[in-house]
Each structure stands twice: as structure tokens, then as C-alpha cells.
C-alpha positions as CSV (number, residue, x, y, z in Angstrom):
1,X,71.3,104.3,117.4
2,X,73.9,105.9,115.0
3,X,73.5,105.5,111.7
4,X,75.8,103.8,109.4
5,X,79.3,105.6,108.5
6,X,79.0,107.6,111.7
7,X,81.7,107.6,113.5
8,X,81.0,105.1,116.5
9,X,79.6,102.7,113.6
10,X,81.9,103.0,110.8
11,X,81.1,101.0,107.7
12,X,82.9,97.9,107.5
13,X,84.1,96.8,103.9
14,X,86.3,93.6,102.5
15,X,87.2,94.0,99.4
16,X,89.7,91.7,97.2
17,X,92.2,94.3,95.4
18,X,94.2,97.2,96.2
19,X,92.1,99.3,93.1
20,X,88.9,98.2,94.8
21,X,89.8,99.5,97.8
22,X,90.9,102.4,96.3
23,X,87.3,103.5,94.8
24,X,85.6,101.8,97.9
25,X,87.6,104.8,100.1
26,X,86.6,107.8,96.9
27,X,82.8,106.6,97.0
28,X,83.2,106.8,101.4
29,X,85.0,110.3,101.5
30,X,82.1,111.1,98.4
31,X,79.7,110.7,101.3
32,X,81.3,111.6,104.3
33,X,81.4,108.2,105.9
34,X,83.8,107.3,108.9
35,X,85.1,103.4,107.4
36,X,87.5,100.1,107.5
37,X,88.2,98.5,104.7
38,X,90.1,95.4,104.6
39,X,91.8,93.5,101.8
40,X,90.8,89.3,101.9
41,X,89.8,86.7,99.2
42,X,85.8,87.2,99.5
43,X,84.1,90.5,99.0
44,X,81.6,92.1,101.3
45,X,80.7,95.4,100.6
46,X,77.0,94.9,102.7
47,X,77.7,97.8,104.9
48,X,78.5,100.4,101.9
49,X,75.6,99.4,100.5
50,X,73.3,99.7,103.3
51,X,74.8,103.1,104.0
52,X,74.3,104.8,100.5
53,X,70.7,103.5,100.7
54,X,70.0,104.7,104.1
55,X,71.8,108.0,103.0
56,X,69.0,108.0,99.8
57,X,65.7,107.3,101.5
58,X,63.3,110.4,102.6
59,X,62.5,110.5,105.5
60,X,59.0,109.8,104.4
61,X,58.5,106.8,102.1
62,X,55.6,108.6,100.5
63,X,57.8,111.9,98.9
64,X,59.2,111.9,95.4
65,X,61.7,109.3,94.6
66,X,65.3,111.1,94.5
67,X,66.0,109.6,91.2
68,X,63.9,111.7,89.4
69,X,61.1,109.8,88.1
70,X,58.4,111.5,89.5
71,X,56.7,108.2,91.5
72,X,57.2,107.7,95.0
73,X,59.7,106.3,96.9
74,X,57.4,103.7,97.9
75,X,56.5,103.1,94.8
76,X,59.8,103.4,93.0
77,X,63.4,102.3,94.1
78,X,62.3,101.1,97.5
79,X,61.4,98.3,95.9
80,X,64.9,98.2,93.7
81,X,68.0,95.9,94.9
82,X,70.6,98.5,95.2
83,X,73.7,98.6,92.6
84,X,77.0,99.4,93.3
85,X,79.4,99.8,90.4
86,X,83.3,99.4,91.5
């Protein structure tokens, strides 16, 4: 299976306003993901989200933590619900 942002499985975004969309589109080109976004009344930005964590997670769960302090991944932001400032 593809991952998420690939081209055959493009990552799917609603987002509420036109500046929104905006930044949803530079945070997507940031990480070279294929995407859709939509404007309607209720957000959903699941799919980004999902992406930039997959995109963040070694390949092994047991190496460093990319955020630089010093645990492991396991052990570190695995764990963590993942943020997304618009």
C-alpha cells in the first residue's frame, strides 16, 4: 500500500477558510505531498495529520526520537497526540 500524500492516495483535507487552505497547501508542498483540499463548514485535517506523523516515525520505534530529546521514539512522542498549528 502507498503511503499517505503519494500520489495514488493523496491526502484529503476540509478546511473552513480560504487562509486555512492557504497554509494547509505551504505545510503539503513543505513535505512533498500529492493533496485535495476542500473548503466546507466542518474541519478535517485527519489525513494531514496522519501524513506528517507517518513522515516522522523511524522506521524502528526503538531509535532516537527526531525531536531531539534523546529518549526513544517509543518512549517519547509515540505516545504524544500530534499538533498541528494553522
Amino acid at each position: 500500500m502507498e503511503s499517505l500524500g503519494s500520489e495514488h492516495r493523496p491526502v484529503i483535507v476540509k478546511v473552513n477558510n480560504e487562509q486555512r487552505a492557504i497554509r494547509v497547501a505551504e505545510i503539503c508542498e513543505e513535505y512533498g505531498f500529492k493533496y485535495i483540499v476542500g473548503l466546507e463548514y466542518d474541519e478535517d485535517l485527519t489525513d494531514l495529520k496522519k501524513a506528517i506523523q507517518q513522515r516522522m516515525t523511524p522506521a524502528n520505534v526503538y531509535d532516537p526520537c527526531p525531536c531531539g530529546s534523546g529518549k526513544r521514539y517509543k518512549f517519547c512522542c509515540a505516545k504524544k497526540p500530534f499538533k498541528l498549528d494553522l
